[in-house]
C-alpha atoms as a printed R data frame, in Angstrom:
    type eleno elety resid chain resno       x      y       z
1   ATOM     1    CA   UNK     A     1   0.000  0.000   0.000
2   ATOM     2    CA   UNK     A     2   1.856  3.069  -1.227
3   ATOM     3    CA   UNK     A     3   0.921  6.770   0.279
4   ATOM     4    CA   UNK     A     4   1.786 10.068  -0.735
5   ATOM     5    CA   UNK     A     5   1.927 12.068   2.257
6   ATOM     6    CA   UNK     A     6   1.750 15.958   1.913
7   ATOM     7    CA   UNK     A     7   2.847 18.934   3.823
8   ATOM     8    CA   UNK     A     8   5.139 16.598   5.835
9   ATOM     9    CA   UNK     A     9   7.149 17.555   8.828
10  ATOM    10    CA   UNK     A    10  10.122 16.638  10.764
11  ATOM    11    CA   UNK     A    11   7.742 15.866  13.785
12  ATOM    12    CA   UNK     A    12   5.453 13.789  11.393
13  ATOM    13    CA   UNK     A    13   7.611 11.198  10.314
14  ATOM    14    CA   UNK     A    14   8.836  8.768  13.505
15  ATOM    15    CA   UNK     A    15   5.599  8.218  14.688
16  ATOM    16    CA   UNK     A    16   4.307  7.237  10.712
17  ATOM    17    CA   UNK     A    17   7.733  5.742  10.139
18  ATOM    18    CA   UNK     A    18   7.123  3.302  13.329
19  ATOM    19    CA   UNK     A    19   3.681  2.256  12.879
20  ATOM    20    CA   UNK     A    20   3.488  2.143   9.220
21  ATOM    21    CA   UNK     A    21   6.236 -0.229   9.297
22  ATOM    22    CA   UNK     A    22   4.039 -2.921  11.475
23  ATOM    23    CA   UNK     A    23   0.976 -1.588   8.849
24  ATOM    24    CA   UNK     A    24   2.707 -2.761   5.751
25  ATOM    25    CA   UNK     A    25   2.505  0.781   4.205
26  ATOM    26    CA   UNK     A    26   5.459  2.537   1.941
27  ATOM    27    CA   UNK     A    27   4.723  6.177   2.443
28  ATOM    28    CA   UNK     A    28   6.597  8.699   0.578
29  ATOM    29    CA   UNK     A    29   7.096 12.089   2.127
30  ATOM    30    CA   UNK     A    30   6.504 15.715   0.291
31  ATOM    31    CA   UNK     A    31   7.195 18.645   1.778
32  ATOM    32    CA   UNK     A    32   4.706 20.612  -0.653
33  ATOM    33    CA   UNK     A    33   1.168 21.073   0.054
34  ATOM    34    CA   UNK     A    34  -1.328 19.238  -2.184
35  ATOM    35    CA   UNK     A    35  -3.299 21.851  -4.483
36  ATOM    36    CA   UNK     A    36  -3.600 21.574  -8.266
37  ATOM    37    CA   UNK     A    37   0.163 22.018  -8.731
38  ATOM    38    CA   UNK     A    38   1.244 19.089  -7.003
39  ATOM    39    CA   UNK     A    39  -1.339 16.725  -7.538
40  ATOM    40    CA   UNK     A    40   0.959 14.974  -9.467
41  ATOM    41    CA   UNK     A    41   3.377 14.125  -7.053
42  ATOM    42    CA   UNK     A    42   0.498 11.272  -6.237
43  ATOM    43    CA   UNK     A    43   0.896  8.861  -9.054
44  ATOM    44    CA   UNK     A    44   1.557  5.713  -8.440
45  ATOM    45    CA   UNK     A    45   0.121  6.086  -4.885
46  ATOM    46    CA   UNK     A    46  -3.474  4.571  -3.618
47  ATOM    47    CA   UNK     A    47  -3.919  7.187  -0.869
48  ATOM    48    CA   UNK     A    48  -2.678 10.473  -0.054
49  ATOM    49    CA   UNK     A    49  -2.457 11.653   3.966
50  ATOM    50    CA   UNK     A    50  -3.108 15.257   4.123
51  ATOM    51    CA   UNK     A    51  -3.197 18.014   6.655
52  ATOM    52    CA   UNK     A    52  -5.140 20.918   7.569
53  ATOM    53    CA   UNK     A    53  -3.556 23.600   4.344
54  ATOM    54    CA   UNK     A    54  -3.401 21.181   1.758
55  ATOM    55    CA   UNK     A    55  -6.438 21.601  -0.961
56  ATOM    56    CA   UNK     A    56  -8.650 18.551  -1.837
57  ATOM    57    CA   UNK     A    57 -11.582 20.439  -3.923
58  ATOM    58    CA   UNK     A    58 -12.952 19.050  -7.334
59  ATOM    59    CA   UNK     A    59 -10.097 19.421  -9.774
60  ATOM    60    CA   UNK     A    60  -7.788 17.708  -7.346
61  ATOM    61    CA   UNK     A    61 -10.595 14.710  -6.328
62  ATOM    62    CA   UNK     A    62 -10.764 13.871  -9.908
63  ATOM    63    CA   UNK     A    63  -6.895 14.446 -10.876
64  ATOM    64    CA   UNK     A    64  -6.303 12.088  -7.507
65  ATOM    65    CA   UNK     A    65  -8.970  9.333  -8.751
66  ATOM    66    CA   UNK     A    66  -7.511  9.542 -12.349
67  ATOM    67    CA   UNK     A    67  -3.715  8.700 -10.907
68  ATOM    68    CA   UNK     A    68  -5.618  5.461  -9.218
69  ATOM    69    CA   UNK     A    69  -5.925  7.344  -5.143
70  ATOM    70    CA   UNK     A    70  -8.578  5.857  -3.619
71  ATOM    71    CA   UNK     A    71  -8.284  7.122  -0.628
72  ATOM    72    CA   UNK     A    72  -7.679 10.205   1.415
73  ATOM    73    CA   UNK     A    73  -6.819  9.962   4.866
74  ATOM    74    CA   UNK     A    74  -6.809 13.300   6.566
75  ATOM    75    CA   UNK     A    75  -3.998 13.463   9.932
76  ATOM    76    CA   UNK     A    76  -6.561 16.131  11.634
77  ATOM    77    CA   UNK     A    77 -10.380 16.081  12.825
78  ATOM    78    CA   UNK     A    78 -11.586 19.107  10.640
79  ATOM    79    CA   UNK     A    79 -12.168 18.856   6.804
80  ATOM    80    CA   UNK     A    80 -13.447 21.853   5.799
81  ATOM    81    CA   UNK     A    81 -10.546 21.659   2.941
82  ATOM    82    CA   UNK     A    82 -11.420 18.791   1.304
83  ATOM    83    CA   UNK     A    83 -14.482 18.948  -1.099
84  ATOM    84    CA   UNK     A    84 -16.647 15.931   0.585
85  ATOM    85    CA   UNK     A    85 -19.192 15.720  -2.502
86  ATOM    86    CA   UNK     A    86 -16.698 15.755  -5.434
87  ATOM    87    CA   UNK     A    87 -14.964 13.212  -3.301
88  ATOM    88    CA   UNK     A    88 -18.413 11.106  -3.235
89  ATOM    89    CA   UNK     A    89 -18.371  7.746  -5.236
90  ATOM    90    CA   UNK     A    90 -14.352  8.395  -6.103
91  ATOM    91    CA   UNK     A    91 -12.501  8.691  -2.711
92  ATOM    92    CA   UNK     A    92 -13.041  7.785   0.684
93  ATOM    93    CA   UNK     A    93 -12.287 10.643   3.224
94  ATOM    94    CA   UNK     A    94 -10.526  9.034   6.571
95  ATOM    95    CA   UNK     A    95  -9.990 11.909   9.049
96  ATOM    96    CA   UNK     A    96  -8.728 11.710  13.136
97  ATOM    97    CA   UNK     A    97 -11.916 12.634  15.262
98  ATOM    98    CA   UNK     A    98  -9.960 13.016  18.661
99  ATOM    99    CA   UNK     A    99  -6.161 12.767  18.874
100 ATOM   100    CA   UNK     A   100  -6.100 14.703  22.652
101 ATOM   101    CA   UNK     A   101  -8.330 16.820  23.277
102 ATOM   102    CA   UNK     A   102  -6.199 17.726  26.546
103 ATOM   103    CA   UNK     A   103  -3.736 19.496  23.741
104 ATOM   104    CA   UNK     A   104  -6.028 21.810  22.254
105 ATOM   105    CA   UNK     A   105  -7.312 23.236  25.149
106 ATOM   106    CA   UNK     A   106  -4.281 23.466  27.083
107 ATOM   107    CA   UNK     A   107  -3.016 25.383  24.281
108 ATOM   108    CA   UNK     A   108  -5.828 27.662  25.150
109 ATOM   109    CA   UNK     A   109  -5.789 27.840  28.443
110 ATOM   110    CA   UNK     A   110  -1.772 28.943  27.689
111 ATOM   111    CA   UNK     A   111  -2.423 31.338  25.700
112 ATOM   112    CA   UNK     A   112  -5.493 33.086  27.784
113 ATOM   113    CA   UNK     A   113  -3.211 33.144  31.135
114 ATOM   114    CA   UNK     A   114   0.056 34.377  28.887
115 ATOM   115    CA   UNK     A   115  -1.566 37.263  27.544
116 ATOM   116    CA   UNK     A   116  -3.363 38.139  30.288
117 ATOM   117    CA   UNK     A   117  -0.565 38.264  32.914
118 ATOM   118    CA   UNK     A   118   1.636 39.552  29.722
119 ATOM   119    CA   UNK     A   119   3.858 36.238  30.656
120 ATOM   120    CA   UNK     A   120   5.555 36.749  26.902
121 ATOM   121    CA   UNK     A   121   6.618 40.004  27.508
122 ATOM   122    CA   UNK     A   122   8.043 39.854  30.923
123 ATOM   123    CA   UNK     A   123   9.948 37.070  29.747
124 ATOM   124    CA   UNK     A   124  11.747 39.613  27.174
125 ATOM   125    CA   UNK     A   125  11.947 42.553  29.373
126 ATOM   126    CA   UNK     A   126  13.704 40.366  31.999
127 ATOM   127    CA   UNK     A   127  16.418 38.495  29.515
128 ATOM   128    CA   UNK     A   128  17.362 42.640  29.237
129 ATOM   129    CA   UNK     A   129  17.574 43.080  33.209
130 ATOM   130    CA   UNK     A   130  14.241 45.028  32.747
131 ATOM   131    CA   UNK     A   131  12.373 44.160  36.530
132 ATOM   132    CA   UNK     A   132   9.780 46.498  35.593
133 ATOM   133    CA   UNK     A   133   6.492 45.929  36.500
134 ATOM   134    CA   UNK     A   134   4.816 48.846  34.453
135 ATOM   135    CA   UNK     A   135   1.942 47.838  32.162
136 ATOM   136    CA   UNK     A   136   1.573 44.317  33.325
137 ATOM   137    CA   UNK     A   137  -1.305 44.398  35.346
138 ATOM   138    CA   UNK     A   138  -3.934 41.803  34.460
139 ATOM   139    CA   UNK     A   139  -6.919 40.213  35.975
140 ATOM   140    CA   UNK     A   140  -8.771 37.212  37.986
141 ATOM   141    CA   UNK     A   141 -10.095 34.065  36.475
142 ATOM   142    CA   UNK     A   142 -11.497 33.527  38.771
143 ATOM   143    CA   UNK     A   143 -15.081 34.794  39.101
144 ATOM   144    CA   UNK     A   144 -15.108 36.061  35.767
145 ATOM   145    CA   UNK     A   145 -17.298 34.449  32.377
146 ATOM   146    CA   UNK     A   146 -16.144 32.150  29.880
147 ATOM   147    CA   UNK     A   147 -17.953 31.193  26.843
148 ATOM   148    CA   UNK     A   148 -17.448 28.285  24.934
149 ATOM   149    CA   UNK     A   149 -18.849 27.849  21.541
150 ATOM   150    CA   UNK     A   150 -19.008 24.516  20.408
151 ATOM   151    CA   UNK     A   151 -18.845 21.860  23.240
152 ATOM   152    CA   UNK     A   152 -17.409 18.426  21.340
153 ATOM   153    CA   UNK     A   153 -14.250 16.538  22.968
154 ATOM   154    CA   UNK     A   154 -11.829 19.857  23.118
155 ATOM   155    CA   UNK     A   155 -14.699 22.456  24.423
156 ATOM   156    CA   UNK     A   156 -15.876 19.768  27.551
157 ATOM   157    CA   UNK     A   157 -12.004 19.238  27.943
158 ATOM   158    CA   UNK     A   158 -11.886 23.586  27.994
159 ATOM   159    CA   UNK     A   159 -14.613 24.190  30.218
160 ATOM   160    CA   UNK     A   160 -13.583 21.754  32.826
161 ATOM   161    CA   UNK     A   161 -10.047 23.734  32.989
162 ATOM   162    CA   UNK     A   162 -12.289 26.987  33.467
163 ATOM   163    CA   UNK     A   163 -14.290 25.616  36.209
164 ATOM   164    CA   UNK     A   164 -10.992 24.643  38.061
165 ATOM   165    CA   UNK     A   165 -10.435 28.405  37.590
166 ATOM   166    CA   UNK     A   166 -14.413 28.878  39.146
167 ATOM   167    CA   UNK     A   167 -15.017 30.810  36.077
168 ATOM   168    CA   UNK     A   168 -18.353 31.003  35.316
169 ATOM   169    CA   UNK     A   169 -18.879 28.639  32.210
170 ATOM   170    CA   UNK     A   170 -21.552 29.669  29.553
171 ATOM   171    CA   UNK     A   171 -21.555 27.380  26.710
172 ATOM   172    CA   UNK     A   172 -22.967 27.414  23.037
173 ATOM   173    CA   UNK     A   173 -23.637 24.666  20.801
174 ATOM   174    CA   UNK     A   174 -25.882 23.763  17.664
175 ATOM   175    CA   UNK     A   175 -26.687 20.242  19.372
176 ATOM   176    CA   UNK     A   176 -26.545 20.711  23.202
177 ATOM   177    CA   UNK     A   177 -25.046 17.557  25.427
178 ATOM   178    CA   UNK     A   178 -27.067 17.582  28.554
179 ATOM   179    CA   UNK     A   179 -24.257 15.074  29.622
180 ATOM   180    CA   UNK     A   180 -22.219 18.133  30.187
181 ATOM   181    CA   UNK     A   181 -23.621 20.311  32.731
182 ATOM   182    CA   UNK     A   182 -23.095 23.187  31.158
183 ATOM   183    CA   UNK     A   183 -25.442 26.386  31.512
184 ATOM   184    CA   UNK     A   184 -26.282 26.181  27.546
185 ATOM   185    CA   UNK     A   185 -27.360 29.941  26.153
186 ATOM   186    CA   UNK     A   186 -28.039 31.561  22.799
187 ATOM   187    CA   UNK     A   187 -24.587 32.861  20.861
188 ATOM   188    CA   UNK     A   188 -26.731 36.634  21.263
189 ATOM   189    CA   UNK     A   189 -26.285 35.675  25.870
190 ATOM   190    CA   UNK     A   190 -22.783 34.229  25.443
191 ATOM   191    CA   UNK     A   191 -21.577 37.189  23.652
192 ATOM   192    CA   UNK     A   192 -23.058 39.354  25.855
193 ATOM   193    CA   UNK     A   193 -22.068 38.219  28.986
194 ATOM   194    CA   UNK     A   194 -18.695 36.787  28.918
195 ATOM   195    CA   UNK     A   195 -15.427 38.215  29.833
196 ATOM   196    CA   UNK     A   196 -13.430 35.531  27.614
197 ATOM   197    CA   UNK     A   197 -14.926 33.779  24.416
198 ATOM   198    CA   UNK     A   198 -13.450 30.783  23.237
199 ATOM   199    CA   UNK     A   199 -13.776 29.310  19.703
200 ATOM   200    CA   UNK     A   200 -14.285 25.041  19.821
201 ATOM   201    CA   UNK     A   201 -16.875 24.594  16.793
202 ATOM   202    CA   UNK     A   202 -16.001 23.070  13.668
203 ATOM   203    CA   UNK     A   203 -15.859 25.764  10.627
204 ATOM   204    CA   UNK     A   204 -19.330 25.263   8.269
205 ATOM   205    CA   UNK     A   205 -21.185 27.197   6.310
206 ATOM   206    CA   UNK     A   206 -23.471 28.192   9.321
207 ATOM   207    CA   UNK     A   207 -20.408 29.265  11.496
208 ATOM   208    CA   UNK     A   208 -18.121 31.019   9.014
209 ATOM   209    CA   UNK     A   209 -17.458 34.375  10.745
210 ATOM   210    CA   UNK     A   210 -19.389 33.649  13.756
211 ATOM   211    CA   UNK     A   211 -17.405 36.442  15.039
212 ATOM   212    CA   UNK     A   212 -18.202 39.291  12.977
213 ATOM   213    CA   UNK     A   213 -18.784 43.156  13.329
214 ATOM   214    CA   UNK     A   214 -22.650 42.909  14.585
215 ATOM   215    CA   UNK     A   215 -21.329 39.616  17.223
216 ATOM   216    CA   UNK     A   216 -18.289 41.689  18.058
217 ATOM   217    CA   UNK     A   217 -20.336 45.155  18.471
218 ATOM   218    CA   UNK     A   218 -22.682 42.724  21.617
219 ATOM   219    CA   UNK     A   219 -19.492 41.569  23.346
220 ATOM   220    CA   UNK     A   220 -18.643 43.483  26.712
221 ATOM   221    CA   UNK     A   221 -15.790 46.101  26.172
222 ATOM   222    CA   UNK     A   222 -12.224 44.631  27.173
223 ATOM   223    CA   UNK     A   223 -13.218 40.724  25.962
224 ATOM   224    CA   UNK     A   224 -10.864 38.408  25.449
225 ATOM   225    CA   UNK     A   225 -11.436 35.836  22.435
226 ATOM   226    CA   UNK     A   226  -9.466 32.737  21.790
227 ATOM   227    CA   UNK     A   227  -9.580 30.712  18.915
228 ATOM   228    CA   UNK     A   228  -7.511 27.383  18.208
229 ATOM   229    CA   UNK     A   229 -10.435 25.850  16.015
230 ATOM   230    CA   UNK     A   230 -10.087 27.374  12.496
231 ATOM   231    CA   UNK     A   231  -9.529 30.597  11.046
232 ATOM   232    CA   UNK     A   232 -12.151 31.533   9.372
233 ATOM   233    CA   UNK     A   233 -14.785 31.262  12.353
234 ATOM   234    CA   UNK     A   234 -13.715 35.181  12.349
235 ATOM   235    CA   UNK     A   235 -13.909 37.765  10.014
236 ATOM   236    CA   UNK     A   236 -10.423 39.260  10.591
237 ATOM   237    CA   UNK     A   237 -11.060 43.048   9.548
238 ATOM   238    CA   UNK     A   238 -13.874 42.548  11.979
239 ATOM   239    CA   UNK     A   239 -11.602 41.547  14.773
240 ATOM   240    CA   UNK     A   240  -8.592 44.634  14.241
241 ATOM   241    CA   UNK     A   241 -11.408 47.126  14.126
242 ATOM   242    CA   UNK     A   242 -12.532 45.677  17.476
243 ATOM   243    CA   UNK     A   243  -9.228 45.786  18.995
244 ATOM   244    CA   UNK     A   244  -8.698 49.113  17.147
245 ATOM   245    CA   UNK     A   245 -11.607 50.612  18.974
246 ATOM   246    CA   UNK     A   246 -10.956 48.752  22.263
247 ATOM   247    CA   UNK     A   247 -13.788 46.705  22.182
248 ATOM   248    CA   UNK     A   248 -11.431 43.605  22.497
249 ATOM   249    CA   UNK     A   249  -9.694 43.781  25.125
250 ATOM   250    CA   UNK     A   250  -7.302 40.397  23.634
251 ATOM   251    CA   UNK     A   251  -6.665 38.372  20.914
252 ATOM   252    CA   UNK     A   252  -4.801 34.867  21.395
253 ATOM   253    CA   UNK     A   253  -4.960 32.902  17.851
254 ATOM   254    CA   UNK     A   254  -3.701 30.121  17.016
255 ATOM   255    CA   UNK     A   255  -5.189 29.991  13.261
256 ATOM   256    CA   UNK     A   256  -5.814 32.104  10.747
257 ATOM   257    CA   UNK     A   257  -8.641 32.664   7.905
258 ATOM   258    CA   UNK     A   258  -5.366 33.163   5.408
259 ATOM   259    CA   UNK     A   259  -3.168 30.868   6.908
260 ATOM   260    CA   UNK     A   260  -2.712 28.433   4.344
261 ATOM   261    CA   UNK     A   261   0.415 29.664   2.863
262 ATOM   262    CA   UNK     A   262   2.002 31.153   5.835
263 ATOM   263    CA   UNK     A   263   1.981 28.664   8.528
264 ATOM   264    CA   UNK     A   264   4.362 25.755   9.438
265 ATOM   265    CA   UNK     A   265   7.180 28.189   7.233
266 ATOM   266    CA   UNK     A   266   9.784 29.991   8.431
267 ATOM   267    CA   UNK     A   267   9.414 33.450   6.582
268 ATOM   268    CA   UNK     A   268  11.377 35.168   9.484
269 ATOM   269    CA   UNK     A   269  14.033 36.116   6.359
270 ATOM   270    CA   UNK     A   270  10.990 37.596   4.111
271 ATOM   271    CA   UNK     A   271   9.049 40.947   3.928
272 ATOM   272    CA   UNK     A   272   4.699 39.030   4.791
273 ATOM   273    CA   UNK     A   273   3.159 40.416   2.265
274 ATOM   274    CA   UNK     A   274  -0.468 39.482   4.115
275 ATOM   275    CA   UNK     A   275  -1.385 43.019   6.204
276 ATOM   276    CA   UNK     A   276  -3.548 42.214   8.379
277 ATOM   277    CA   UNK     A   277  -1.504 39.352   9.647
278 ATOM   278    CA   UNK     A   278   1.215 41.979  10.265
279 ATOM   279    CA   UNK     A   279  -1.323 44.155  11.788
280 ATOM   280    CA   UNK     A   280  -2.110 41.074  14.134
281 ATOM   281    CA   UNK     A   281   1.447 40.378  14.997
282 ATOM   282    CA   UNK     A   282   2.271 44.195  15.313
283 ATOM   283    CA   UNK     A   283  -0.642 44.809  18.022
284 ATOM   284    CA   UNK     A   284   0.657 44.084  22.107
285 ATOM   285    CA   UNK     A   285  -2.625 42.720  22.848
286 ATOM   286    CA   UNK     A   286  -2.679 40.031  20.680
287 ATOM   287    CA   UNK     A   287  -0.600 36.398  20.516
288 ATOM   288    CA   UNK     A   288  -0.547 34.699  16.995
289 ATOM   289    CA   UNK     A   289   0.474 31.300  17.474
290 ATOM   290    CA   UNK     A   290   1.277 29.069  14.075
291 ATOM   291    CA   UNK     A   291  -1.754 26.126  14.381
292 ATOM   292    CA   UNK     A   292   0.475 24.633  17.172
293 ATOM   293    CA   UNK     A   293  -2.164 23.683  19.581
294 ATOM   294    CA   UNK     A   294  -2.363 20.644  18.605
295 ATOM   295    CA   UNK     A   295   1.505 19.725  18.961
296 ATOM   296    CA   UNK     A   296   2.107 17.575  21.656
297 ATOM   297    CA   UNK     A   297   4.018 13.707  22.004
298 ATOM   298    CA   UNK     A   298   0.756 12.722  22.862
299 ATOM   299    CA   UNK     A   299  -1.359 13.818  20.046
300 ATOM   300    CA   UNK     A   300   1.562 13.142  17.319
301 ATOM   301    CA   UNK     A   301   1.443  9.619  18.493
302 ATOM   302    CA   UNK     A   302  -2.119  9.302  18.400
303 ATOM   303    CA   UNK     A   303  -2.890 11.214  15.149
304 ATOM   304    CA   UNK     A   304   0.192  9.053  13.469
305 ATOM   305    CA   UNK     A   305  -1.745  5.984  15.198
306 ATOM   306    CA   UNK     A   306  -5.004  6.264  13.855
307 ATOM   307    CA   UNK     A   307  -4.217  7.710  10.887
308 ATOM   308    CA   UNK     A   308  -2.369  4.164   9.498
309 ATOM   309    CA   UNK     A   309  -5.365  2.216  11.396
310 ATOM   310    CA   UNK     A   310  -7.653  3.938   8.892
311 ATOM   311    CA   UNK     A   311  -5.183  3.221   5.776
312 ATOM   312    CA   UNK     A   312  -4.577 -0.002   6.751
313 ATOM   313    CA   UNK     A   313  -8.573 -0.865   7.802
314 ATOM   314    CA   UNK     A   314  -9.579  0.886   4.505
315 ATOM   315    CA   UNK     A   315  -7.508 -1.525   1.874
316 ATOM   316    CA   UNK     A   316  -8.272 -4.549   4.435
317 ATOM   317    CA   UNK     A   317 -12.180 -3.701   2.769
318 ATOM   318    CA   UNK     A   318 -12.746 -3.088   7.052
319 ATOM   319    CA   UNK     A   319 -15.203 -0.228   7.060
320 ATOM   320    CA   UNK     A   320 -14.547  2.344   9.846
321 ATOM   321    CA   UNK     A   321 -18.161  4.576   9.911
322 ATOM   322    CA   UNK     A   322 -16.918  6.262  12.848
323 ATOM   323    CA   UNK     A   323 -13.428  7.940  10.834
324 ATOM   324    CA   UNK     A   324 -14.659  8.288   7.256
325 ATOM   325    CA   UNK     A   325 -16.497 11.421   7.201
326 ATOM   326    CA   UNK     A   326 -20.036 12.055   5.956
327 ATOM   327    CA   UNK     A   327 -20.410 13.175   1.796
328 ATOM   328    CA   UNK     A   328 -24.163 13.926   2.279
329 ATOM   329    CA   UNK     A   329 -24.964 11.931  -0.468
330 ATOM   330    CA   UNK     A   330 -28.942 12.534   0.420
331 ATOM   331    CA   UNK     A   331 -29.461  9.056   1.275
332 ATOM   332    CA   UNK     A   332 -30.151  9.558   4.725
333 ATOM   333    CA   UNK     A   333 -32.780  6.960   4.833
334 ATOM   334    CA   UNK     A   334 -30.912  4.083   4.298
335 ATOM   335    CA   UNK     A   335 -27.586  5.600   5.243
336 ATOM   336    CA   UNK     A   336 -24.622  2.413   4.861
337 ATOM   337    CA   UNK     A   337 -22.442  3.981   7.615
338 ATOM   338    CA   UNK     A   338 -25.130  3.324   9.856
339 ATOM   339    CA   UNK     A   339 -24.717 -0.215   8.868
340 ATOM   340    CA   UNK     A   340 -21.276 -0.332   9.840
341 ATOM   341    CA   UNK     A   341 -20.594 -0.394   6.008
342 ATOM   342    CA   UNK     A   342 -18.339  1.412   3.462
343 ATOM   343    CA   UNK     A   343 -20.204  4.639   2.238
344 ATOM   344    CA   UNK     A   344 -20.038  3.710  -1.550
């Protein structure tokens, strides 16, 4: 079983190299993203392993299925970037549902506590003998209102590490769990109310700039937001006129709506030519991150884990409903996955 693996990294490759040794797969390793250019690269493969910048929409689906890829197994849990209906009756899409959720929101957590307690910048002003303590006055978790939109594995995982805070935990999601606990409210409450707004929901049509200028314009003056979900859940202009105007208080991110050619590169030799990243970076209230959250021993081992399992189920004709993701074919009434069968 042969697999072109894109956008790979030196951290990628001993956990893949270890188990796809015991799997019986030969993967060969780009460093290029997969996009129209590169498709190429792919032929003599059966399955490419992706990540969350490389580009799976129509023309690559059918350039992939005309090289002889059946398969596309994604080494992440969102798919926004892969084009699930061209892929329908051509490719089967394999992603990683929960590699640690503990990562994620740690990463969050981080981030919230460094920028408010401006951790990152005492640690420069110190390495220059700077013991200053001008400008670096923050405030108290605890007491004070989260909200967390989107409550799957990472945003439980999230709001448990804000109740050991005793923040106040509001929580927003399309398809409640009453399993939770959590004091469920409408996005118009949550944005209302909380000092700190965290980002957990998949990105969909329905949730693309969830944080726009009308949500940002009902937040409290001085809020925090966090996102380590996906970029796009917020309309960036939206976001620097908020901070602009001191409406948002903070910005941590750890993705970006334009990140796809930026990220995981070192460009620290190049003039960005994006603005409003450079805006980001630029402003002291704000911590850009580069889609790291996820980047721990734990999850690398996990993600490089499951990620053969569903190669190696896949050309073993074992279906796996509860990896391959869902093309909407609009034959919900006699749906296969629900049969514990393959989806075409």
């Amino acid at each position: 079983m042969k697999v072109a693996f894109y956008d790979a990294k030196p951290y990628d490759r001993p956990g893949f190299d270890r188990y796809a040794q015991d799997a019986g797969l030969e993967i060969k390793y780009f460093d290029t993203h997969l996009n129209e250019d590169t498709v190429s690269l792919a032929a003599g493969a059966e399955c490419v392993c992706v990540f969350v910048n490389d580009v799976v929409n129509a023309q690559v689906v059918d350039a992939l299925y005309d090289l002889g890829v059946r398969m596309v197994a994604l080494r992440c849990a969102g798919f926004n970037n892969v084009d699930t209906r061209a892929c329908y009756g051509k490719l089967h899409v394999f992603r990683v549902p929960a590699y640690s959720p503990y990562a994620v929101a740690e990463h969050a957590m981080a981030m919230l506590l460094t920028i408010n307690r401006r951790i990152h910048k005492a640690y420069n002003r110190t390495r220059e003998f700077n013991f200053s303590l001008n400008g670096f006055a923050g405030f108290d978790l605890h007491g004070k209102t989260v909200g967390v939109i989107g409550t799957g594995k990472i945003g439980k995982v999230f709001a448990n590490i804000c109740k050991g805070f005793e923040m106040r935990v509001l929580a927003y999601d399309k398809f409640p769990d009453p399993s939770t606990g959590l004091e469920y409210v409408s996005l118009e409450e949550l944005f209302s109310a909380s000092d700190v707004i965290s980002l957990h929901c998949p990105l969909t049509d329905e949730t693309h700039h969830i944080i726009d200028e009308e949500a940002i314009h009902r937040m409290k003056k001085g809020v925090t937001i966090l996102n380590t979900s996906r970029g796009a859940l917020i309309d960036t202009e939206a976001l620097i006129e908020g901070i602009k105007e001191k409406k948002v208080g903070a910005a941590c991110l750890d993705v970006y709506d334009e990140e796809a050619d930026l990220f995981y590169e070192d460009f620290s030799g190049h003039i960005v030519q994006d603005d409003k990243l450079v805006r980001l970076i630029a402003m002291p209230n704000v911590i850009v991150t580069s889609h790291q959250a996820f980047l721990t021993n734990e999850a690398l081992d996990s993600i490089a884990h499951t990620t053969v399992e569903n190669i190696r189920k896949f050309f073993a004709g074992i279906p796996s409903p509860e990896t391959e993701v869902c093309y909407h074919c609009g034959n919900q009434d006699a749906c296969r996955k629900d049969r514990d069968e393959k989806c075409f």
